[in-house]
Structure formats: structure tokens, C-alpha cells
N, C-alpha and C positions, 0 to 999 in steps of 0.2 A: 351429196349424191341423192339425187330424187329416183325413190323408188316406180317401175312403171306394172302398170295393175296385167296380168295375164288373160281374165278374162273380164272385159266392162260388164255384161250382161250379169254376171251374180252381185254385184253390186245396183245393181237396177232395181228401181221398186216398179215399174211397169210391169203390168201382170200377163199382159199378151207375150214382152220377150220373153221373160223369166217362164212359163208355159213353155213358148217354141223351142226353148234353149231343153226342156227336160226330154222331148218329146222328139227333136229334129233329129236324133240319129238314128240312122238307117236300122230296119228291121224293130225301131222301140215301138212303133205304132203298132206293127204287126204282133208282138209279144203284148200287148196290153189286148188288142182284139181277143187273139186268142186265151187268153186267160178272164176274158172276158163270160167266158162260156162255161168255166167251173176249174175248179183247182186242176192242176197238168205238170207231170214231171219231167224233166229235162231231157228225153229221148219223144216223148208225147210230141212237145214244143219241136225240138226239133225238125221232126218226119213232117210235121204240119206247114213247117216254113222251111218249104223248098229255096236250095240252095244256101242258108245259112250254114259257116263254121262252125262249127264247137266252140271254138275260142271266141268266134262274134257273141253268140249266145250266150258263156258265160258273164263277157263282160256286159250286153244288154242286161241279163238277171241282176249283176251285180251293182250297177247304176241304178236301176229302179230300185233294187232294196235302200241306197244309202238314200235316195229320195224319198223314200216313207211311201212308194208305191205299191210296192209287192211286199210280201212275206216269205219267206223261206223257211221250211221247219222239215228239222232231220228228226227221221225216225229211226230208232238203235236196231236193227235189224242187221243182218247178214245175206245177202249185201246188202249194204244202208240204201235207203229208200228216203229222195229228199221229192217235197211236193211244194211248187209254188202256187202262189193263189195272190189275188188284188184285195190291197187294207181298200178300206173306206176313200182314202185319198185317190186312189188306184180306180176303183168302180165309179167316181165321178169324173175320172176323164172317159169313160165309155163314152158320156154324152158329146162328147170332143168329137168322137170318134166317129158314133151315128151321124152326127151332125157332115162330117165328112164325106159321110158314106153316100149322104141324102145327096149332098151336092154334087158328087162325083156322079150319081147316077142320071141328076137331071142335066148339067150342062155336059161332063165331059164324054159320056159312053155312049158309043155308038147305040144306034138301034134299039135306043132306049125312050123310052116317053118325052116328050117335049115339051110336055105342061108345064107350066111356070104356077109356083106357089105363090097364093095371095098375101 
């Protein structure tokens, strides 16, 4: 009986899939921008990303933690008080991000500059 793989891409050494694969679900780009901007706790995130469930955002929080993207740290308070913020791995997709942002702004958004970068 040959076993068959579930997902080819974590077995991928291409670094563009393997990237796209961490990054390509819905709402993770937006959770990385915004944590981009200083540590945010889970009602913060929320309200910021209009239309996101509870249950989407946990499980986005939770994927980025096992990827060594994000942090999570509980404070012993009453009520407990958890804050996420971006490791080092985590703030070098920012530039993923900007980079995104640049392009989106020169080809796709209306009524936005035209210029083409040299």
C-alpha cells in the first residue's frame, strides 16, 4: 500500500511555495500587517479586521504561532490578558507585505499614481 502525501507543498524546498503556502490564507496577511504596527490583543485584532470571526482569528493566531511567526504571551491577571506581537521571522514578512502594498498601489488602485518605478 503506497502511502499518498496530503500536502506536496510542506515537502517543497521552493521557498516562494512554501512562503505562499504560510501566508495564502485568508485574513493572515491582514493579521501580520496589523501586528505589524506594535503588539495587539485579540479584541484590538479583531475590531481592526472588519468582518473576521472569532473562530477565523483564533485559528489565523494559531497557525502563525506554530510557524514561529507570532508570539503569544499570557499575562496571570484577572481577567487574563493575552498580547500578540511578530518574532523576528514574523517582522521580515512586513517587507512581503509593503512590497505588496507598493504594487497594489501603482498598478491595481484606481486613481492612484501611474508612475512606473525604475
Amino acid at each position: 500500500m503506497e502511502l499518498t502525501r496530503t500536502n506536496p507543498v510542506e515537502d517543497t524546498v521552493c521557498p516562494v511555495a512554501r512562503t505562499a503556502q504560510i501566508i495564502s490564507g485568508k485574513w493572515t496577511i491582514l493579521v501580520i500587517r496589523d501586528l505589524a504596527a506594535g503588539v495587539k490583543r485579540f479584541n484590538q485584532l479583531e475590531r481592526s479586521l472588519h468582518g473576521i470571526s472569532p473562530k477565523t482569528l483564533s485559528e489565523r493566531l494559531r497557525s502563525l504561532e506554530e510557524e514561529g511567526i507570532i508570539q503569544r504571551q499570557t499575562f496571570a491577571e484577572v481577567p487574563p490578558r493575552v498580547e500578540y506581537s511578530l518574532t523576528e521571522k514574523g517582522r521580515d514578512l512586513v517587507y512581503v507585505i509593503e512590497s505588496m502594498r507598493h504594487y497594489g498601489k501603482q498598478w491595481l488602485c484606481k486613481g492612484e499614481t501611474t508612475e512606473h518605478i525604475s
